[in-house]
C-alpha positions as CSV (number, residue, x, y, z in Angstrom):
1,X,-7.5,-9.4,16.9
2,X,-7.4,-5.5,16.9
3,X,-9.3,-4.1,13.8
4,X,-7.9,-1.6,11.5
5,X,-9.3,1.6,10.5
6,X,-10.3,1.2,7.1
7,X,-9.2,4.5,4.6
8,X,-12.0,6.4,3.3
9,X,-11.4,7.4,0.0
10,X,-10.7,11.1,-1.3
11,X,-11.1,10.8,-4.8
12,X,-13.6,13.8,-6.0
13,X,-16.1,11.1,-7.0
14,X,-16.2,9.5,-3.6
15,X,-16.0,13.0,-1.9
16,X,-19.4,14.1,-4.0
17,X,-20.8,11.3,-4.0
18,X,-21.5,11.5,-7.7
19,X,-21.1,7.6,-8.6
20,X,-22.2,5.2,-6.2
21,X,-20.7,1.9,-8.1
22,X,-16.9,3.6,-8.1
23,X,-17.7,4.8,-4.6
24,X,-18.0,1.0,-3.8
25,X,-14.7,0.1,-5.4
26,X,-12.9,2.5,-3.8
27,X,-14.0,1.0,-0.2
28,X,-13.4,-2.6,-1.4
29,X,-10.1,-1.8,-2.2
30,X,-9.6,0.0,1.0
31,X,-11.1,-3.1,2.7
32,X,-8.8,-4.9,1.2
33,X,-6.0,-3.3,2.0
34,X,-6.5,-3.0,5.2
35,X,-6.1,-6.8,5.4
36,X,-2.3,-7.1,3.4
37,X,0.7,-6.4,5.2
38,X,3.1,-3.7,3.8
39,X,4.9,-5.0,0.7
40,X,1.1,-6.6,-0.5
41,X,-0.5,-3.4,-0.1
42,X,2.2,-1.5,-2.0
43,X,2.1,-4.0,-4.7
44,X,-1.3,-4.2,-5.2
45,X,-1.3,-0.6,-5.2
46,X,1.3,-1.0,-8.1
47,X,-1.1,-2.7,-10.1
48,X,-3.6,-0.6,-9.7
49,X,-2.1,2.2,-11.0
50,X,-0.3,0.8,-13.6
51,X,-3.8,-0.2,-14.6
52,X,-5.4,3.3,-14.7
53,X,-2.8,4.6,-16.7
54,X,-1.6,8.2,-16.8
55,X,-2.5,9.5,-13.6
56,X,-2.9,6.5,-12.2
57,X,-0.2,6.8,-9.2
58,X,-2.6,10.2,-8.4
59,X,-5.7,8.3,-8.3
60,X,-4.4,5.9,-6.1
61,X,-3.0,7.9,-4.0
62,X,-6.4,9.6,-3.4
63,X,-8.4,6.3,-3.2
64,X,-5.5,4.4,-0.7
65,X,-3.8,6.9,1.0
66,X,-0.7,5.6,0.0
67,X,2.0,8.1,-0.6
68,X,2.9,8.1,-4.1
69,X,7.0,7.6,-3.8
70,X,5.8,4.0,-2.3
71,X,3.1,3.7,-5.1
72,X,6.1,4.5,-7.1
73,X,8.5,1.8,-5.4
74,X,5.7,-0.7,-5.8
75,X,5.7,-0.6,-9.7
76,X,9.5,-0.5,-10.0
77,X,9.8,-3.8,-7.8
78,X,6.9,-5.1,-9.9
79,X,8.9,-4.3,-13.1
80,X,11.9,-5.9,-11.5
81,X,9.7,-9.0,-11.1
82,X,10.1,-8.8,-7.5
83,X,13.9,-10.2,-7.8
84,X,15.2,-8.1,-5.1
85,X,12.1,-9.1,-2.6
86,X,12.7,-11.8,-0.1
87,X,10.2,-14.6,-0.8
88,X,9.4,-15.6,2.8
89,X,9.6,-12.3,4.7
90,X,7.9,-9.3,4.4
91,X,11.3,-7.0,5.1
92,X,14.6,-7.3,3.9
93,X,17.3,-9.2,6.3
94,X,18.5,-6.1,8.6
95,X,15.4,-3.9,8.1
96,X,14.1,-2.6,11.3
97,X,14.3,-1.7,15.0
98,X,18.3,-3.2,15.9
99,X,17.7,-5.4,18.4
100,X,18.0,-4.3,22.2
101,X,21.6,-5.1,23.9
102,X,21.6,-4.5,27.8
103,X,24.9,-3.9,28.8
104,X,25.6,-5.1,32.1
105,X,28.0,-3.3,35.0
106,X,30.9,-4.9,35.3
C-alpha cells in the first residue's frame, strides 16, 4: 500500500506555531483525510466548514488544501441530503477516463 502525503496545514496559527492544541487538530484532520476517498473528503470538509461558520469555507481551505468551489459543492450536496450521490460508488455512472477502444485494421 503506497502511503499518502499527508497536507500540512497553512492556517496562520499552524504557520506560527502560536497554539499547539489547534496545531494538532489541524494534522488530525489532515490525517484523516488523507485516508477518505474523494466525495468523503469533500464532505467532511463540508461539515467542517459549515461548522466554523462565516469564514469557514476559508479556514478549511487553509487547514485541507481543498479548493474552496469543492468545499463549496460539498455543502450543497450535503444540503441536498446527498440525493443526487450514488450510494455504492464513489463517481457518478459515466464519470471518468472513456474506456479504451482498439480499432483493429480491417
Amino acid at each position: 500500500m503506497s502511503l499518502k502525503t499527508i497536507h500540512e496545514c497553512k492556517c496562520t496559527d499552524c504557520q506560527n506555531r502560536t497554539d499547539p492544541d489547534k496545531q494538532q487538530l489541524h494534522h488530525q484532520m489532515n490525517l484523516m483525510m488523507s485516508r477518505l476517498d474523494e466525495q468523503q473528503r469533500r464532505w467532511y470538509a463540508a461539515i467542517e466548514a459549515q461548522r466554523n461558520g462565516h469564514g469557514g469555507t476559508h479556514l478549511v481551505h487553509q487547514i485541507t488544501g481543498l479548493d474552496v468551489k469543492t468545499i463549496r459543492r460539498g455543502i450543497s450536496e450535503i444540503s441536498h441530503e446527498l440525493r443526487q450521490r450514488p450510494s455504492q460508488r464513489v463517481r457518478l455512472s459515466g464519470a471518468g477516463r472513456p474506456s479504451v477502444v482498439k480499432k483493429s485494421q480491417v
